[in-house]
MMTF fields as JSON, N, C-alpha, C and O atoms, coordinates in Angstrom:
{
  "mmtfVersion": "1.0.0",
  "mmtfProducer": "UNKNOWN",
  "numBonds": 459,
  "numAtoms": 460,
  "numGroups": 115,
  "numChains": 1,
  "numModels": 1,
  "chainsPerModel": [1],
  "groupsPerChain": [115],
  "chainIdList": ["A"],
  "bondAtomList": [4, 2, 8, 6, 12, 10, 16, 14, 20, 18, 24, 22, 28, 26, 32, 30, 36, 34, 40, 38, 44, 42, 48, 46, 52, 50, 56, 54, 60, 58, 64, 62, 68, 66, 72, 70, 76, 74, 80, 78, 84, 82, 88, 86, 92, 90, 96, 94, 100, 98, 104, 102, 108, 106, 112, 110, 116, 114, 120, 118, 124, 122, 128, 126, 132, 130, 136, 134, 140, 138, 144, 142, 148, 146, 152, 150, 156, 154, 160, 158, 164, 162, 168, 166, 172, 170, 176, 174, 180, 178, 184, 182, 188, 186, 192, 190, 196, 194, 200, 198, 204, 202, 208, 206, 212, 210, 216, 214, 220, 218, 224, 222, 228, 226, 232, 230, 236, 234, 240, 238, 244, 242, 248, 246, 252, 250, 256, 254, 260, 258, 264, 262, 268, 266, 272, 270, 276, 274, 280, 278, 284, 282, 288, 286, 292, 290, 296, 294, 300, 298, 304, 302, 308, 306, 312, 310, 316, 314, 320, 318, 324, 322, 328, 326, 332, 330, 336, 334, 340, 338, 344, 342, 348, 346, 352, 350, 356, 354, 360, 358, 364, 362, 368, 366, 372, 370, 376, 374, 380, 378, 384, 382, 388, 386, 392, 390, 396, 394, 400, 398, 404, 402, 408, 406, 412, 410, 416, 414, 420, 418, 424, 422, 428, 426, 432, 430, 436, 434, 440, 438, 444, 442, 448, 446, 452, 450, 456, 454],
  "bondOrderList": [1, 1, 1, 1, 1, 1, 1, 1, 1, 1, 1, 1, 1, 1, 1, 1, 1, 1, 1, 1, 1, 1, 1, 1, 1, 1, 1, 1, 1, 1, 1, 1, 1, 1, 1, 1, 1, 1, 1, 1, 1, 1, 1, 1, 1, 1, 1, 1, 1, 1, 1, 1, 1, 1, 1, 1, 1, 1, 1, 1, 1, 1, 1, 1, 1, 1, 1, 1, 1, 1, 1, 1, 1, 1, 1, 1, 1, 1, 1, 1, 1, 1, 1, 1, 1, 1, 1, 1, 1, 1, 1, 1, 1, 1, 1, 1, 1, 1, 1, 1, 1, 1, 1, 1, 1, 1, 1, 1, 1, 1, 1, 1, 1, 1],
  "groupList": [{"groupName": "UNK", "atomNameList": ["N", "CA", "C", "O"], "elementList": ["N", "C", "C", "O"], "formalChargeList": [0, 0, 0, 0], "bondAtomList": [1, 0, 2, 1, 3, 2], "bondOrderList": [1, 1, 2], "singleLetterCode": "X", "chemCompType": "L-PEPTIDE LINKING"}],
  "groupTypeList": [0, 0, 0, 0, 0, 0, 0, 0, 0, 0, 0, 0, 0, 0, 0, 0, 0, 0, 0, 0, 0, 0, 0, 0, 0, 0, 0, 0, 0, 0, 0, 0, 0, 0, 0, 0, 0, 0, 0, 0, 0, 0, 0, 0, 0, 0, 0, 0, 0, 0, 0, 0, 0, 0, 0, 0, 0, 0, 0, 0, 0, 0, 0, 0, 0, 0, 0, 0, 0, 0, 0, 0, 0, 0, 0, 0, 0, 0, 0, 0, 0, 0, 0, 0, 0, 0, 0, 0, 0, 0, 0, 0, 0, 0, 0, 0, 0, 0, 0, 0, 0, 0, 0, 0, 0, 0, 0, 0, 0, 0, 0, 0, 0, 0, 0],
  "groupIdList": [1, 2, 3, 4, 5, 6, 7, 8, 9, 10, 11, 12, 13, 14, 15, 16, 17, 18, 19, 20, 21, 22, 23, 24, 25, 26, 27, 28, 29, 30, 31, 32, 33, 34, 35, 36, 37, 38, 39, 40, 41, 42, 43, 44, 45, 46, 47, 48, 49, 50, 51, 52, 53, 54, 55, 56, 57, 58, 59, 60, 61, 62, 63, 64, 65, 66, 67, 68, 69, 70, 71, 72, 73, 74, 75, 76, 77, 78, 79, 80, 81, 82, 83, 84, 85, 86, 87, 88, 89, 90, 91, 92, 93, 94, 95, 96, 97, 98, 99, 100, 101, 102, 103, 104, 105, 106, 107, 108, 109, 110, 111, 112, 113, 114, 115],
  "secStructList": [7, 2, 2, 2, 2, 2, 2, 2, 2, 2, 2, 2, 2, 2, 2, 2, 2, 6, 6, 7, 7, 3, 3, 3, 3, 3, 3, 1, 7, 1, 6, 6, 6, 6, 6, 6, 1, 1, 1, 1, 7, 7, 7, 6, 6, 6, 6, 6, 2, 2, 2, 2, 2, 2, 2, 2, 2, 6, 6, 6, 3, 3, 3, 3, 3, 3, 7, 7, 1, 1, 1, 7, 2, 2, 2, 2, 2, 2, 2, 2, 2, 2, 2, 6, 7, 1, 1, 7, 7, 7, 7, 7, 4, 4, 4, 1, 7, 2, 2, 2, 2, 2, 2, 2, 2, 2, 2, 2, 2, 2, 2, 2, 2, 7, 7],
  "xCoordList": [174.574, 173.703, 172.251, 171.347, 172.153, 170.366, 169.772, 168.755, 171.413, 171.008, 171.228, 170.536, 171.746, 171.494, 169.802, 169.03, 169.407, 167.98, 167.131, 166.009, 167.234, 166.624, 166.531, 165.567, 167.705, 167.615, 166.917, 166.226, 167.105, 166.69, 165.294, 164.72, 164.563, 163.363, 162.535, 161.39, 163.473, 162.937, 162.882, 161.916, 163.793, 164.015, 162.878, 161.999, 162.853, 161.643, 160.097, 159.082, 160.241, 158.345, 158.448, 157.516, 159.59, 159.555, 159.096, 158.424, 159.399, 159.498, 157.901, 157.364, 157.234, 156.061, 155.284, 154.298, 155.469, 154.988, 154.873, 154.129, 155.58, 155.947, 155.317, 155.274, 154.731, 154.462, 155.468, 155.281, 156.683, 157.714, 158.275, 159.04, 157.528, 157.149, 158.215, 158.566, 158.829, 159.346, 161.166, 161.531, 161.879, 163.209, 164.37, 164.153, 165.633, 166.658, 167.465, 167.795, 167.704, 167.729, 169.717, 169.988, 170.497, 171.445, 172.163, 172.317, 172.854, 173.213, 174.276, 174.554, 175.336, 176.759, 176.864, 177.85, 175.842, 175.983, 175.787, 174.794, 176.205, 175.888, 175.473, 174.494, 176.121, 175.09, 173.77, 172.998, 173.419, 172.067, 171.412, 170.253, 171.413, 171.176, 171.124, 170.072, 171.583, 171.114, 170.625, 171.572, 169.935, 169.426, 168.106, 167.078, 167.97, 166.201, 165.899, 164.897, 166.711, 166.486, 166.248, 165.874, 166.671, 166.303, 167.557, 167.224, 168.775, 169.709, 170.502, 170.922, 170.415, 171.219, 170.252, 169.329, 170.278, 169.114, 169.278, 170.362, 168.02, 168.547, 169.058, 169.061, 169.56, 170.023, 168.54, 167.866, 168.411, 167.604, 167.159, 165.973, 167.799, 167.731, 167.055, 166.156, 167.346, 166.898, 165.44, 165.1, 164.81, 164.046, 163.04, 162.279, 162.654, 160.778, 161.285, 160.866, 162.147, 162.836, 162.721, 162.075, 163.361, 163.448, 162.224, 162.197, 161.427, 160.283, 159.358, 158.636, 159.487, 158.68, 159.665, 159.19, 160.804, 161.875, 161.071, 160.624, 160.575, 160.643, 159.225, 159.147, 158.138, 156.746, 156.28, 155.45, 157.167, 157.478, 158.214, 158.034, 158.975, 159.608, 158.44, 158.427, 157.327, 156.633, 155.183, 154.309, 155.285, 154.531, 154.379, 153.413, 156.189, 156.362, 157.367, 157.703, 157.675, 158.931, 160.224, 160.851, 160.638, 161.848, 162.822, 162.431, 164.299, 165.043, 166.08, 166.386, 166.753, 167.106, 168.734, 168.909, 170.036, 171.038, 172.608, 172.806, 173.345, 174.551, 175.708, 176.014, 175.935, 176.984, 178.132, 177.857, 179.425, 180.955, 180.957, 180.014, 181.288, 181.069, 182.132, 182.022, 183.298, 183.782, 183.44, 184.104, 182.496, 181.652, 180.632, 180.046, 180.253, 179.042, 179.624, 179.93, 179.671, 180.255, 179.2, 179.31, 178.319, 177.139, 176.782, 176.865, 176.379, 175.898, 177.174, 176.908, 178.212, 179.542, 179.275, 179.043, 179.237, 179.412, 178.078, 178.182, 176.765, 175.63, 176.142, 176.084, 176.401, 176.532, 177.399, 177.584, 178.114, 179.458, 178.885, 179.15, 177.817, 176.836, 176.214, 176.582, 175.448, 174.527, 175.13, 174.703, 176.289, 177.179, 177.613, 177.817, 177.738, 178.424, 177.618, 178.202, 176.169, 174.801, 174.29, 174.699, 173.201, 172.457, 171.168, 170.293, 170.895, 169.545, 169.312, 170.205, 168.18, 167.719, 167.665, 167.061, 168.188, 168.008, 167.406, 167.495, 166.966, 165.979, 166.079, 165.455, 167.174, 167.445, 166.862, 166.919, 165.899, 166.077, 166.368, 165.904, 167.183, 168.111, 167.683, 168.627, 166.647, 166.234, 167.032, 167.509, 167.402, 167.321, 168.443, 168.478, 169.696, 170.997, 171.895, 172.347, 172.106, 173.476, 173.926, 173.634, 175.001, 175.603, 176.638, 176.667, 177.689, 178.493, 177.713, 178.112, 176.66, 176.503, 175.628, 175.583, 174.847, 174.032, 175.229, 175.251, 176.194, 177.427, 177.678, 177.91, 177.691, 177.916, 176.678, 176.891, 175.405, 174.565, 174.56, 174.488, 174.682, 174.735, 175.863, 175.875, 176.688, 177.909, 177.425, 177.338, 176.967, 176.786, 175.565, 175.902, 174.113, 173.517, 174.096, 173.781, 174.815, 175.634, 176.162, 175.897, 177.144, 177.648, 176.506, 176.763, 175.444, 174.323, 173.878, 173.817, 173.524, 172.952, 173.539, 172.872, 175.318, 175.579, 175.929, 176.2, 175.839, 175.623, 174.26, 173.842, 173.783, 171.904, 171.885, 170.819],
  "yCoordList": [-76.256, -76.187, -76.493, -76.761, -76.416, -76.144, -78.019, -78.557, -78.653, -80.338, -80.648, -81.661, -80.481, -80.617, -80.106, -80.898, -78.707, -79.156, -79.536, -79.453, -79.957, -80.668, -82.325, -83.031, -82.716, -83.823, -83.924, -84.875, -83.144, -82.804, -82.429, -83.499, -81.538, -81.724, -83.119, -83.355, -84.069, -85.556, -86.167, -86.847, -85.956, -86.839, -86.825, -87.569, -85.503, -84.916, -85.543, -85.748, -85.687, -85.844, -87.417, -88.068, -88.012, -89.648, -90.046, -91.054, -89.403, -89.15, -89.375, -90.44, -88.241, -87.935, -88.801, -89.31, -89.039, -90.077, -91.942, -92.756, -92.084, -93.403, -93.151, -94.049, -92.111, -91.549, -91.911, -92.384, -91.288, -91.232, -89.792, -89.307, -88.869, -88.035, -87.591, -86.418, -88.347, -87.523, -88.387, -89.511, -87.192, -87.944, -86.615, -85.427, -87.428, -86.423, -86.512, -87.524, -84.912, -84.802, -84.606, -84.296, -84.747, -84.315, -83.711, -84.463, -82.224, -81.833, -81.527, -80.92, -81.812, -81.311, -79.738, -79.053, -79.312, -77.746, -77.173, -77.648, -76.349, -75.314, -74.032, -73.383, -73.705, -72.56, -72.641, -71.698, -73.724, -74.778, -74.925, -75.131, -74.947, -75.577, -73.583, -72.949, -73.391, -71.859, -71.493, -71.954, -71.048, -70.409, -71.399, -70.805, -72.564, -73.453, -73.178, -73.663, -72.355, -72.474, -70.826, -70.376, -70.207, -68.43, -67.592, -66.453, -68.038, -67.892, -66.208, -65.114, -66.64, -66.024, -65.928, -66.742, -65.117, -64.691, -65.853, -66.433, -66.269, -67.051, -66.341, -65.116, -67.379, -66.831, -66.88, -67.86, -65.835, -65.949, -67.019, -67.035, -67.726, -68.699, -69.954, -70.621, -70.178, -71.132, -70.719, -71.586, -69.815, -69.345, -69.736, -69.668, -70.205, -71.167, -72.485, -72.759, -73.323, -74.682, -74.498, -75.25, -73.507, -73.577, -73.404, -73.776, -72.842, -72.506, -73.9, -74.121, -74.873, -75.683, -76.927, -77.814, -76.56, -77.78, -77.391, -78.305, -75.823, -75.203, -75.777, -76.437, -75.762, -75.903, -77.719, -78.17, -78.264, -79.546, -80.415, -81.576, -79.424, -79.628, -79.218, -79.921, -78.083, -78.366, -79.196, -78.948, -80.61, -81.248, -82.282, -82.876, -82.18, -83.673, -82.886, -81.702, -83.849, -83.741, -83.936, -84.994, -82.781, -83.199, -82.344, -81.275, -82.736, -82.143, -82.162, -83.224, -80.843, -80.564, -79.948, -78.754, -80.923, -80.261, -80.27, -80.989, -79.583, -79.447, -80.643, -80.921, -80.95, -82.601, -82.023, -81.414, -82.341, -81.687, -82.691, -83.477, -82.773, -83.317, -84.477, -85.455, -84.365, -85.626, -86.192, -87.183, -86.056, -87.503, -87.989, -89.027, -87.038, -88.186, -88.817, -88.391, -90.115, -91.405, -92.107, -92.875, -91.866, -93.057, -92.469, -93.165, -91.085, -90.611, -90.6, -91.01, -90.311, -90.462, -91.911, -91.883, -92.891, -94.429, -94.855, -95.476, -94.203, -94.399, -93.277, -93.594, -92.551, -91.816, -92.381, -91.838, -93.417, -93.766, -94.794, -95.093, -95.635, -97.068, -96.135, -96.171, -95.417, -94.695, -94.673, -95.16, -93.928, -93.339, -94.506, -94.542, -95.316, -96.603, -98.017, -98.995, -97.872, -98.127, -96.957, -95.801, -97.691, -96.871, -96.921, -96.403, -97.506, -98.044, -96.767, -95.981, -96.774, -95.825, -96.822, -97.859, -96.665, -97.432, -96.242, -95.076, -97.184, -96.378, -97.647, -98.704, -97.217, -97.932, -97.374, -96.157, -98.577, -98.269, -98.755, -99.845, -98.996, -99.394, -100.612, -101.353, -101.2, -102.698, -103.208, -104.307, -102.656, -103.493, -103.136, -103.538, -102.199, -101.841, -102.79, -103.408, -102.78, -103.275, -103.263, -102.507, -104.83, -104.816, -103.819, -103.254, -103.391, -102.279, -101.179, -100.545, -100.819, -99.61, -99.498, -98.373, -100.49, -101.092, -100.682, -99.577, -101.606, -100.996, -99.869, -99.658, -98.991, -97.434, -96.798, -95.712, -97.106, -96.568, -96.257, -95.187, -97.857, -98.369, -97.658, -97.729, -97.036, -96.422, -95.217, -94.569, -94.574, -93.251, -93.015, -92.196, -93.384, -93.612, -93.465, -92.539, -94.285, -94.406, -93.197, -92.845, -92.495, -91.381, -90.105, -89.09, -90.329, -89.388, -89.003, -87.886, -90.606, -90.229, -89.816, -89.408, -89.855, -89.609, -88.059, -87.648, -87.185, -85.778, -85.045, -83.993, -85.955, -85.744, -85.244, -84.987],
  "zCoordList": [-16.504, -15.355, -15.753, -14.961, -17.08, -17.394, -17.264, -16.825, -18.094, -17.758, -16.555, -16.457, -15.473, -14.022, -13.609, -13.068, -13.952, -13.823, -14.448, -13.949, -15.43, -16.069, -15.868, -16.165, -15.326, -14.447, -13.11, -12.748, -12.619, -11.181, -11.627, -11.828, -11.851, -12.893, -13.175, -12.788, -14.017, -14.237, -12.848, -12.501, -12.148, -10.536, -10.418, -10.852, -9.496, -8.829, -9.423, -8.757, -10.399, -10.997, -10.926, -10.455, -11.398, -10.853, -9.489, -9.272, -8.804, -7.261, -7.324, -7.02, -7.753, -7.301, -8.169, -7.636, -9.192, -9.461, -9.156, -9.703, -8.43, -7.463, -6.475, -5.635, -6.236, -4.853, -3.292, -2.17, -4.185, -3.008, -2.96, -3.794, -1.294, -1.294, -0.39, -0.519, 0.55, 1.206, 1.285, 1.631, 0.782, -0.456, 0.081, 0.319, 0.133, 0.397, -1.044, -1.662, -1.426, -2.812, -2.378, -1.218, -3.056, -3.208, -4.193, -5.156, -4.369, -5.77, -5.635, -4.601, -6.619, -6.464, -6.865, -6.592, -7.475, -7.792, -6.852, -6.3, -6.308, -4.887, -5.696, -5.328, -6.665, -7.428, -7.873, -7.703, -8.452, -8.481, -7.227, -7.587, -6.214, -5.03, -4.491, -4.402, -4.403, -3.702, -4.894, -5.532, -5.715, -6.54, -6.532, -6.856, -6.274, -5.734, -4.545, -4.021, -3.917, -2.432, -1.832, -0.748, -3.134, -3.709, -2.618, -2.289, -2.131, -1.483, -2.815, -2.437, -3.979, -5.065, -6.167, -6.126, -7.115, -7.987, -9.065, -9.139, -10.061, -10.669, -12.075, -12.194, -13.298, -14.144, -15.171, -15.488, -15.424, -16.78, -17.69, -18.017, -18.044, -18.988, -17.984, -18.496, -17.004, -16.133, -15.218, -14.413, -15.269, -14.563, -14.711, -13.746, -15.712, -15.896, -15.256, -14.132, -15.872, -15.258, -13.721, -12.991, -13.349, -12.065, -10.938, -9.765, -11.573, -11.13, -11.032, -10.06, -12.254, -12.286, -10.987, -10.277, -11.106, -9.442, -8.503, -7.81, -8.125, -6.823, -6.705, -5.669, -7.358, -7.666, -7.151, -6.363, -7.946, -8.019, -6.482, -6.115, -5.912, -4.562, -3.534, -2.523, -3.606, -2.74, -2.461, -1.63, -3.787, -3.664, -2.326, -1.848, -1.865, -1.247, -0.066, -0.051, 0.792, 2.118, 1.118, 1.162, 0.13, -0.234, 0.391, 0.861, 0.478, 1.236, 0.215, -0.328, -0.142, -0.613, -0.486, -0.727, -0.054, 0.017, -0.865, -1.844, -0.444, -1.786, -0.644, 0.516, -2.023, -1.293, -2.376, -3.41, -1.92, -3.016, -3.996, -3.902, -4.378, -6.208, -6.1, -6.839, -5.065, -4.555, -4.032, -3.725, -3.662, -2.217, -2.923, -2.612, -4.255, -5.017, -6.253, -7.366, -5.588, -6.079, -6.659, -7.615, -6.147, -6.881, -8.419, -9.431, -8.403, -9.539, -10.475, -11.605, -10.327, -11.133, -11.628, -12.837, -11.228, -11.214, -12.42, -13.478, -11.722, -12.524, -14.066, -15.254, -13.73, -15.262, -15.946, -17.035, -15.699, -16.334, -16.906, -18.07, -15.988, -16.83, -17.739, -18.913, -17.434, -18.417, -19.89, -20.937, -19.597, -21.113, -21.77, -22.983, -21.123, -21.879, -22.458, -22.925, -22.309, -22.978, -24.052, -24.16, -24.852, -25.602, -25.19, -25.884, -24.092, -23.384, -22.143, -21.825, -21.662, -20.478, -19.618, -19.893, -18.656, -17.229, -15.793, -15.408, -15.55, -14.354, -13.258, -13.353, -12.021, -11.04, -10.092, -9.915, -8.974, -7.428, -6.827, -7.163, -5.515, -4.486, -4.397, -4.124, -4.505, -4.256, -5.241, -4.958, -6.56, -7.781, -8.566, -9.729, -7.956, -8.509, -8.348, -7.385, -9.8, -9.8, -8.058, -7.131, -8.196, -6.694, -6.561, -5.468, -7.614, -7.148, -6.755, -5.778, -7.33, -7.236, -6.096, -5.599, -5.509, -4.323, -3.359, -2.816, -3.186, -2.338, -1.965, -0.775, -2.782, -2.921, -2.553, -2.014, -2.658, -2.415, -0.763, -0.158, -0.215, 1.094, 2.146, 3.375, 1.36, 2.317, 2.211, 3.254, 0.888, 1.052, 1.876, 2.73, 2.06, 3.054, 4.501, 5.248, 4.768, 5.691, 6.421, 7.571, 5.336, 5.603, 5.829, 6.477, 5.283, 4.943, 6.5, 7.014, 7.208, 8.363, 9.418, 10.369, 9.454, 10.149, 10.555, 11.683, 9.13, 9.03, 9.043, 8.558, 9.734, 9.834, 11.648, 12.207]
}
């Protein structure tokens, strides 16, 4: 859980640093995701980290919700390029790969229609 926020952590400050402020976050952890959202206490070990997501989340319009770990297809797909390079890649939707552009484009899709 601590590298989920610690990713979510990196997101977030990319975010704000692009100055793209107002962003729908999605996390497959729901224990992660209520414990940023102070629903459940956090765990000890995560509690400065988390502090600096929560700190960091009220710079901008971020929205913050738990998606099932089967419907996120894109980040499965991107972690699977990731692992299988020795390089850092840093994609945005203008400029992904076309599979994963595809996938982006449906999950969007599906996004708004639960909006």
């Amino acid at each position: 859980m601590e590298t989920e926020a610690l990713a979510l952590l990196f997101g977030i400050q990319l975010c704000i640093d692009k100055s793209l402020l107002n962003v729908f976050i999605e996390k497959d952890s729901l224990i992660l995701s209520k414990m940023i959202q102070g629903h459940i206490p956090t765990f000890w070990k995560l509690d400065t980290l988390l502090h600096k997501v929560k700190y960091l989340l009220s710079m901008g319009h971020f929205q913050l919700r738990h998606v099932l770990r089967e419907a996120n297809i894109v980040v499965y797909k991107l972690a699977k390029m990731a692992n299988a390079s020795q390089d850092m890649h840093l994609f945005f939707v203008s400029i992904t790969p076309t599979p994963i552009h595809r996938l982006v484009r449906l999950d969007y899709m599906r996004t708004l229609k639960t909006l």
